[in-house]
N, C-alpha and C positions, 0 to 999 in steps of 0.2 A: 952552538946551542946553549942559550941559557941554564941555570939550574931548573927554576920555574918550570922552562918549558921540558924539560927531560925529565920533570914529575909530572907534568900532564900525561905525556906520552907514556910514561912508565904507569900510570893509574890506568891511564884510559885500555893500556894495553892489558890490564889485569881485568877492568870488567869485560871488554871482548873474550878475553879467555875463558873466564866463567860461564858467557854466553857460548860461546862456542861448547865448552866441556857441558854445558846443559842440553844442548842438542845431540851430541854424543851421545848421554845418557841415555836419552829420550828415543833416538834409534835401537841400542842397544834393546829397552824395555818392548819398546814395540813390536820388535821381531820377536823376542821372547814370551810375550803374552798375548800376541793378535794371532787370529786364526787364520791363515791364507796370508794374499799377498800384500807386505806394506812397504809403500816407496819408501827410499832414505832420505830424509830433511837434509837441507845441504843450506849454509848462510850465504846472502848476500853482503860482500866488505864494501867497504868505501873507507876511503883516506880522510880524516878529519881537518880541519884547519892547523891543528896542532901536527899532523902528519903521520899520527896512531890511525890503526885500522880498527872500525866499529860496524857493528851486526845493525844493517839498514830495514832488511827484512828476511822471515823466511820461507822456502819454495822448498816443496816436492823433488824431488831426482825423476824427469819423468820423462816418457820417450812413449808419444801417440802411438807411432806406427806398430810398435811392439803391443802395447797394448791392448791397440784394436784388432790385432792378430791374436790374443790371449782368449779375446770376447767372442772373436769366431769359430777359432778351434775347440773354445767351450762349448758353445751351439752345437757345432757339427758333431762334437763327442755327445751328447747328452738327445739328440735326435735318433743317430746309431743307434746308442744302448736304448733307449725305450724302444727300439724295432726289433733290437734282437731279441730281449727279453721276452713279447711277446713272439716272435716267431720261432722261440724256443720252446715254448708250450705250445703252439700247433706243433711243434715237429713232434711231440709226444706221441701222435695219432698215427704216426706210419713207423714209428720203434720197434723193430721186431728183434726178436733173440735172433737172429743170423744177421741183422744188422750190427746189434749193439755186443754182441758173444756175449747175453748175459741169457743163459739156460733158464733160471728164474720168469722170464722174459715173456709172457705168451703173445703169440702172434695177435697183433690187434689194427694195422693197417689194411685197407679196404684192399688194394693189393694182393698183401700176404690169405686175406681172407677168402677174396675169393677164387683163387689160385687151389684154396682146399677143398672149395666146395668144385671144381672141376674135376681134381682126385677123386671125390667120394663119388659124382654123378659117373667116372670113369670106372670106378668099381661097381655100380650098380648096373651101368649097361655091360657088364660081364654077366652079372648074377643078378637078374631083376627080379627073380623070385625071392631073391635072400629078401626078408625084413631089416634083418640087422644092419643091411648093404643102406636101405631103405631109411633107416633111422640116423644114421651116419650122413644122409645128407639133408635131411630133414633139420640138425643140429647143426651142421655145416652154414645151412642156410639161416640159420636163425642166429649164430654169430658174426654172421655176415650183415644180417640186417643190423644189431646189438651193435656192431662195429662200428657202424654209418652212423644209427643215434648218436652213440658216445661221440664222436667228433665229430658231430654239426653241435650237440651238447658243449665241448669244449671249446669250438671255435667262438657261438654265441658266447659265453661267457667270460671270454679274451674281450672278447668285444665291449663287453658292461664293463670290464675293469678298467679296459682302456680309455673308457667315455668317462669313469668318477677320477681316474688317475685326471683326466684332460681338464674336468671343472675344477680339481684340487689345484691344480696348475693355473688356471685362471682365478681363482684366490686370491693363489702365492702373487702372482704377476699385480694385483691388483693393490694386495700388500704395499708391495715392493715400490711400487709407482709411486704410495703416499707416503714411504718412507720419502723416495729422494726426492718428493715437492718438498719435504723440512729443510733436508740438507742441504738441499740448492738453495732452497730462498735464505738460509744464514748465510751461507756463501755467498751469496751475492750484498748480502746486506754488511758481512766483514769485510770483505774484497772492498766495498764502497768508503770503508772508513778506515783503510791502510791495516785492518788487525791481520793477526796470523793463523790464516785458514786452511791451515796442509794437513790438520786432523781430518776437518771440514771433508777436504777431497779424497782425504783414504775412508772416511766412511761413505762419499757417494759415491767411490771406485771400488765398495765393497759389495755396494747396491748394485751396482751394473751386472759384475761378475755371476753374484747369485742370478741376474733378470736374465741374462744371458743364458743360464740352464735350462731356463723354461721355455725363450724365444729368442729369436736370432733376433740382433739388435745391429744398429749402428748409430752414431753419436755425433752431434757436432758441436762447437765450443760455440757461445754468444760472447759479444763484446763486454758484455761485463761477467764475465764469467762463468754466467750460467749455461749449461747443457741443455740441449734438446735433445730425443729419443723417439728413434723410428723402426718399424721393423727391418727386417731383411728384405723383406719385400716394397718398404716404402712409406704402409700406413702409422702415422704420428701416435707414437703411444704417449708421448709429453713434450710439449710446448707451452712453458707458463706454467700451465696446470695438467695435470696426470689425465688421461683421457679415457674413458669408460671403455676394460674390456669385458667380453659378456659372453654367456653360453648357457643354455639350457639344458636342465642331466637329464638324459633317457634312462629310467630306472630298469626295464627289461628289453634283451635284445631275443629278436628271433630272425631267419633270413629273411623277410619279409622291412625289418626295421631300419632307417635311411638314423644316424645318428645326427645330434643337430652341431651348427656351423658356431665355430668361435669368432665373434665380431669384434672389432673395435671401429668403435664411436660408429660401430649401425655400420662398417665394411664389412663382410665375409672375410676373411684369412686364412679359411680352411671348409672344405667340403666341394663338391663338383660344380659349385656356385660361386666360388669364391673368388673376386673382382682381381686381390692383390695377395695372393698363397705364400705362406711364409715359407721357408726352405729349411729351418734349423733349428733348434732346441727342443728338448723336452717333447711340448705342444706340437711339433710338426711329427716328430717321428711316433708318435699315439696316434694323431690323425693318420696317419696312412696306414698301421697296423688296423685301427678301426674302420676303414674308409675303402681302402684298396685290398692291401695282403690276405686279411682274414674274408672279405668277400669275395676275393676273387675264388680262396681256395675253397668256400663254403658254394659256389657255380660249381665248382668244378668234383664235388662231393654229391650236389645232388643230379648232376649229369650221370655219375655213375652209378646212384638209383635208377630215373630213369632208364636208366641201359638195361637195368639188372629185370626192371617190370617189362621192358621191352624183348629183353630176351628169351624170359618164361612166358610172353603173355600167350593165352590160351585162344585158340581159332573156333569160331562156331561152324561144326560141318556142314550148316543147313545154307548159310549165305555169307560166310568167312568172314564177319566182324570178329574181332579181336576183343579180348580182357584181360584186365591183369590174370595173371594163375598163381604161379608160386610166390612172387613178389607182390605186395598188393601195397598198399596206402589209405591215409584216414582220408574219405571223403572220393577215392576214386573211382569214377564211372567207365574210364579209357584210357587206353594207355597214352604215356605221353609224345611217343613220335621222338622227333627233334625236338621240341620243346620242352623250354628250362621252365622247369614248375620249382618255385623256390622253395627251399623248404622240406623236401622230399627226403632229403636223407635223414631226417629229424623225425620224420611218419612213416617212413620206409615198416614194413612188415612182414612174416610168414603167414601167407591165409592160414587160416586157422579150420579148414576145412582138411588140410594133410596133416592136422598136428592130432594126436590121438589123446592126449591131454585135453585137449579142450572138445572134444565128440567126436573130430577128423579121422580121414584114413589114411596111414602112410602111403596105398596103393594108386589114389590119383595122380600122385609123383610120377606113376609110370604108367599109368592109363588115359589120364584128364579125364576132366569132370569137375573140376574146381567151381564150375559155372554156371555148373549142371549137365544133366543126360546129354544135350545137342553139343556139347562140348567133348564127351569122349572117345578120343582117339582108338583106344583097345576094346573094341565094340563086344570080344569074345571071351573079353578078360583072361587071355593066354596068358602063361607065369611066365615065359618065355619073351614076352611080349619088348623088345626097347627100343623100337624106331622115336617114340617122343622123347625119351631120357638123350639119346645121339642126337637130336634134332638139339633138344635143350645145350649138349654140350657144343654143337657145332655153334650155337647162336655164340657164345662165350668168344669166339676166336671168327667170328664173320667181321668184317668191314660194313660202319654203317654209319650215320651221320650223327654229330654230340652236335647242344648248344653252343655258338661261338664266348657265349658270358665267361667259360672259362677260362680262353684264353690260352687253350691246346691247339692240335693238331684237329678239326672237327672230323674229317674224316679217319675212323680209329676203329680196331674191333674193342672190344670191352676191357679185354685184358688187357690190351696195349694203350690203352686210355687210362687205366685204373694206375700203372705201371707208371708211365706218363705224369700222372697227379703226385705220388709220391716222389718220383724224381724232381720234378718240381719245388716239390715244398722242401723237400733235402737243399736243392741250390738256394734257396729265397734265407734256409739256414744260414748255409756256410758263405753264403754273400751277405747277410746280415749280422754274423759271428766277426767276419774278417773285417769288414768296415768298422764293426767297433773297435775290435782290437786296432787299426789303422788310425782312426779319428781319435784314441785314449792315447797312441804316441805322438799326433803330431800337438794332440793339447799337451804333454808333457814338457815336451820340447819346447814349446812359444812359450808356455808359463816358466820355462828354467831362461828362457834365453833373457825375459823382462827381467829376470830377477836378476839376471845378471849384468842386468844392465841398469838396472834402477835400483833393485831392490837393497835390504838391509845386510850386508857381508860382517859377521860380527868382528872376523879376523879382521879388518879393514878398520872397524868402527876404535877394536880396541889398541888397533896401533896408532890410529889418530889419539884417544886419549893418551898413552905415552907422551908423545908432540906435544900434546897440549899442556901434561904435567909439566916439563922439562922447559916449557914457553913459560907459564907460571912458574917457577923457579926463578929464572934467568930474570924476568919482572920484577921480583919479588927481591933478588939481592942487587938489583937495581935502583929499587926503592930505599933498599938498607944502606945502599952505597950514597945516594942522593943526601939521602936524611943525615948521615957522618958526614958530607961535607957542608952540608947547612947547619948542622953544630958549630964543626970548626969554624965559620965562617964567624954564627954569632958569636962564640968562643972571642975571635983576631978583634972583631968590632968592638965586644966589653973591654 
């Protein structure tokens, strides 16, 4: 090898070095100042005609399958946790201090509630004379109605939060979409002209990951680089250009309220309409806390109203139609049967005819009359009098038929229905507690496993710059050595 040519080689190998120790750097920083995850730049060599190695271009550390296992388990996690969170406030509604050992705690499950007002009607058919016995269940009964509001109260407005949480998310997604039309279309337009687009792709590999929290996505590469984006279910959220997702906010929910459908490009994606239902992110698991969970338990809340008006309802002795008595409702004519009247535990009430607050007499409790004269049972007004208070309590534990909407056993006596409803929502917790917890380790996992496999390791990065100092050296008194004998040389020639 000439001299010449071993100063080529000795040069060229000093600016590959440079190049190189600039993308070192450039790892280094990256991981230290990007938020989440950033692949590690890696050069491509090639051998020159001189026989030095020089940086041709540079690419991502990147591994799909890892990836797209990153972008699922973020879906699946972020679907989870919007389910539990809300089914963590319904469970609020069946908390009682002998569930939670917290004394502080008063009993406020439908349940626990009306399990008291059995006790008090249990003490009053001992003593039906007593008033005190009499007002005891009078209050019994009116925490029990108070119970049922508050958690149709709570369940609607899980519902409203879940439907602004679901448009906030349709936003974001919409955001997000016209971030990565920028990033793609330079990407594609770098890629075109040989530049170097590996920022390019950790910021539309940043886009993903965020899009990924709100909806399950999957990906596929174009021939020139650019990315296409579809849901989980199939429908094209970007091809070319970002495709309109859309949803309209229902400002007040009541049981009665159908919430509206998240579309893109005019598909359904979500609601009992929905052509192509997404399965993961964010968006899916609000949709079903809004759609499913919380409706189903709000059926199954005002089943056990009706039960409650069907259990007290009062007989007329003249041709045995029936009426509400102690449980009544805004707007009731009849009682409800088997039929799911939605809504009801939200109107659920104490006639105001036993309540002595409002003109009532505690003694229809144990007489009837709620309805009027053709309505009472105690025609002689005995103090002794409790065939209707035992009749009342036997209804509490009779077998009788619920609406199938909730999703029980329909044949149930009332306690064993109410009992039923709270066991329920207890499992719909701890299966929507556990799945989160389950879906945040296996995103853990697949996000350690990328990184460990692409990602930026700084021990790595910085014993490569060692290498590369100690490369730079060995160049450098190369150059020093070259340059001494092209002295002598001119030196022997003068």
């Amino acid at each position: 090898m000439g001299l010449s040519n071993a100063w080529d080689v000795a040069t060229t190998s000093l600016a590959t070095n440079a190049g190189l120790t600039s993308i070192v750097s450039r790892n280094i920083s990256n991981a230290q100042n990007t938020t989440g995850y950033v692949s590690a730049k890696v050069a491509n060599l090639a051998t020159a005609s001189s026989g030095a190695a020089t940086i041709v271009s540079i690419r991502d550390l990147a591994n799909a399958s890892l990836f797209n296992a990153m972008l699922s388990s973020a879906s699946a996690n972020a679907a989870a946790q919007a389910l539990s969170d809300g089914v963590t406030t319904l469970q609020t509604t069946v908390r009682d201090a002998t569930a939670t050992s917290d004394s502080t705690t008063a009993a406020q499950s439908p349940s626990a509630l009306l399990q008291a007002l059995a006790t008090a009607l249990q003490t009053y058919s001992s003593s039906p004379g007593n008033s005190s016995a009499a007002s005891a269940v009078l209050s019994a009964a009116q925490n029990l109605a108070s119970g049922l509001n508050a958690a149709t109260t709570t369940v609607q407005n899980e519902r409203e939060t879940a439907d602004q949480q679901m448009v906030n998310s349709v936003a974001t997604i919409n955001t997000l979409l016209g971030q990565f039309q920028d990033v793609n279309t330079a990407i594609v337009k770098t890629t075109a002209t040989g530049g170097d687009a590996s920022d390019l792709l950790d910021q539309r590999d940043t886009i993903l990951q965020s899009l990924s929290q709100q909806i399950g996505i999957t990906t596929t590469i174009n021939s020139d680089g650019s990315m296409s984006i579809y849901t989980d279910s199939g429908a094209t959220l970007f091809n070319v250009t970002a495709r309109s997702v859309t949803m309209a906010a229902t400002t007040a929910y009541s049981a009665l309220t159908t919430g509206a459908a998240v579309s893109v490009d005019g598909v359904p994606v979500t609601g009992a309409n929905a052509t192509m239902p997404i399965q993961s992110g964010a968006l899916a698991g609000l949709a079903d806390l809004r759609d499913n969970v919380a409706v189903q338990y709000q059926a199954q809340l005002d089943s056990i109203a009706g039960g409650l008006v069907n259990a007290f309802a009062e007989t007329d002795t003249s041709n045995s139609a029936q009426a509400p008595g102690l449980f009544t409702y805004s707007g009731a004519t009849s009682i409800p049967g088997s039929t799911l009247v939605a809504g009801l535990a939200g109107t659920i009430e104490v006639s105001s005819a036993v309540d002595p607050s409002q003109g009532g007499s505690l003694s229809l409790i144990r007489d009837g009359g709620i309805n009027g004269s053709s309505y009472v049972q105690n025609t002689t007004g005995a103090a002794g009098y409790s065939s209707l208070i035992q009749d009342d309590l036997a209804a509490l534990s009779a077998t009788t038929s619920f609406p199938s909407a909730g999703g029980l056993t329909a044949s149930n006596s009332l306690t064993g229905y109410a009992a039923d409803a709270a066991s329920w929502l207890d499992g719909q917790y701890q299966s929507a507690s556990n799945q989160a917890t389950y879906q945040s380790t296996l995103k853990t996992q697949a996000s350690q496993a990328l990184s460990n496999a692409t990602g930026v390791n700084i021990d790595d990065q910085m014993s490569k710059m060692l290498d590369l100092e100690n490369s730079y050296s060995a160049s450098a008194k190369l150059i020093s050595t070259i340059n001494s004998m092209f002295d002598a040389l001119l030196q022997a020639v003068a």
